[in-house]
N, C-alpha and C positions, 0 to 999 in steps of 0.2 A: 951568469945572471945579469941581465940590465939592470941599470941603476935606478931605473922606475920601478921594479920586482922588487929590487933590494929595500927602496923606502917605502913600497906598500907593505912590504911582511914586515918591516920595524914598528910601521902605524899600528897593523893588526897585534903585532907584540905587545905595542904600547899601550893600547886599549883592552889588550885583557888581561897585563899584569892591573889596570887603573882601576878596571872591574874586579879585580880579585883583590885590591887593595880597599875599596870603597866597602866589598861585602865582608872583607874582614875586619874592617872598620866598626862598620856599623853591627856585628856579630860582638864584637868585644864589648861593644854599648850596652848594644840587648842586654846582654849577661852582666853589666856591672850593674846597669840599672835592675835586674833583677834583683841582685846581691843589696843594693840597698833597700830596695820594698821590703825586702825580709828581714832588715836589721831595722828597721823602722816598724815592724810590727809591732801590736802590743805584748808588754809580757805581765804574768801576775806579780811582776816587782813594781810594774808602774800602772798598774788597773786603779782607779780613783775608789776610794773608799766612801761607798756612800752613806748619806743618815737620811731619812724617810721624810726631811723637813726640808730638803735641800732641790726637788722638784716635784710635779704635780701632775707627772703622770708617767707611764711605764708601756714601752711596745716592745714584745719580741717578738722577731722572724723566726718563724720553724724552719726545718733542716738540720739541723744541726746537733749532737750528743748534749746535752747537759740543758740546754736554753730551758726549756720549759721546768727544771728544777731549779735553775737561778732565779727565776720570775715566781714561784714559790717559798723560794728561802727569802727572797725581799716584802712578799705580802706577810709573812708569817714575820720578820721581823716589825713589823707596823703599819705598814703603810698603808692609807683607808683611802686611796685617789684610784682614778680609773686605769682600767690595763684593758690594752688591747694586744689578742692574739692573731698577727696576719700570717697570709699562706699555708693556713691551712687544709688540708685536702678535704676534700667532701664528703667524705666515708671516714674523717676522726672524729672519735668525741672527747673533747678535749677537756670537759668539765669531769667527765671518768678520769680521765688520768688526770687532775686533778685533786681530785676525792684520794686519787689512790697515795699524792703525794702529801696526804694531810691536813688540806684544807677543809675549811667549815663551810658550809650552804650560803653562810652572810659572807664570807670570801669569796666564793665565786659568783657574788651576784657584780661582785667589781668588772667581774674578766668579761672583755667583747670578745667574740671570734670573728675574723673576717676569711673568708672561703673564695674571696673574686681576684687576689695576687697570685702570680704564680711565676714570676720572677724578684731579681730584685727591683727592678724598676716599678713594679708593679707594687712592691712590698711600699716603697717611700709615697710612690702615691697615696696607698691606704694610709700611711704614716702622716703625713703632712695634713690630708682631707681633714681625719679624726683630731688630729690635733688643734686644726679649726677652730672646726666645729665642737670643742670642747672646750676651747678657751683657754688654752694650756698655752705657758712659755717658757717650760724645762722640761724636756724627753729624756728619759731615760732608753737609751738604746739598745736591747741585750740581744748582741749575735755572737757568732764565733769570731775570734780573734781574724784571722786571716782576711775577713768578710769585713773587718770594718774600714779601711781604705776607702771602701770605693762606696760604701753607703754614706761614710761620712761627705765623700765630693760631692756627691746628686746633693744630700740633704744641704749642704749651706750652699751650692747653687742656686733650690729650688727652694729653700724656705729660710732665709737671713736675720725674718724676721723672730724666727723661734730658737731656742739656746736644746741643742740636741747634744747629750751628752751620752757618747760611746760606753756598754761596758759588757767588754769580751767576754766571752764563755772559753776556756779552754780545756781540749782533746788532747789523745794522744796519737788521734788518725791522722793528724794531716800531712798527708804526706806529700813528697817533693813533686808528684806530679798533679795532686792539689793545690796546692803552693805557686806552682809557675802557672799552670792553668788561670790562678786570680790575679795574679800577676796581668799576663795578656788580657785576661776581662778590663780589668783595671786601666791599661795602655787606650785598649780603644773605646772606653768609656769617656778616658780624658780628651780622645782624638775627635770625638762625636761632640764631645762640649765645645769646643774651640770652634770646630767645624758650623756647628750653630751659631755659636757668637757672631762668628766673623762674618757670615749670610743676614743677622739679626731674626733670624725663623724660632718659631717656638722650641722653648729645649725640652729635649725628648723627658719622657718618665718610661 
């Protein structure tokens, strides 16, 4: 073999151990930064305790097992400020399941439904709109634990001016391909912010 043969198959060598080095690089990344979004999640050791004096208004996202009895067990402990119900489908009635979980008539005249999100993105718009337009400046947030990451990034992105305070709901579905799935949302939610910043274009909702 020429000595030109010889240094083109060591290039081609060298380039694809470089490329097998880079994507196991960057494979090992993935998966630690995984492993910390999931140790960084909330847990019910550190969920904030809330008291009914402590803000002035209350949104939960549907989707999720339990949300809509957390947002029951907090009106029924006192709270007389507005709640809004976003992403809901157009075929729920959510003042029934309401009724069903105990509330009174003068309780659900508190609760808004909003029927127009149907992502999260879509969710913090309604969030932020309403919160406006209502003059509120402490949110109480109630999603699922796994789901607050990436709603809390849009929300102090997109509204600085309001103090949104996260409070998980926990399941015992969420499973690992759950879990990585919000993960990746997550990744490229942060990658789409930046990407906006650094252009100075409107940031997505």
């Amino acid at each position: 073999m020429s000595l030109y043969l010889q240094q083109k198959l060591l290039a081609k060598k060298l380039l694809a151990a470089s490329i097998f080095i880079i994507l196991g690089a960057a494979s090992i990344a993935f998966l630690a930064g995984f492993l910390v979004f999931v140790n960084k999640l909330p847990t019910e050791n550190n969920t904030p305790v809330l008291s009914k004096t402590d803000f002035d208004g209350v949104i939960t996202y549907t989707g999720g097992q339990y949300r809509l009895g957390t947002t029951s067990l907090i009106i029924k402990d006192g709270f007389k400020g507005p709640v809004l119900i976003t992403g809901v489908y157009p075929d729920s009635d959510i003042k029934t399941i309401f009724r069903k979980l105990g509330l009174t008539e003068q309780q659900l005249r508190q609760i808004n439904v909003d029927y127009n999100a149907i992502s999260t993105a879509g969710n913090v718009e309604q969030t932020i709109n309403w919160a406006k337009s209502n003059n509120l400046n402490k949110v109480v947030i109630i999603t699922s634990y796994y789901h607050v990451p990436r709603t809390q990034l849009l929300l102090n992105k997109l509204a600085k001016d309001i103090d949104f305070i996260s409070y998980p709901v926990f399941s015992n579905n969420a499973s690992f391909k759950l879990l990585f799935k919000e993960y990746v949302k997550f990744l490229l939610l942060r990658f789409n912010l930046i990407i906006q910043l650094s252009t100075k274009s409107q940031l997505p909702y």
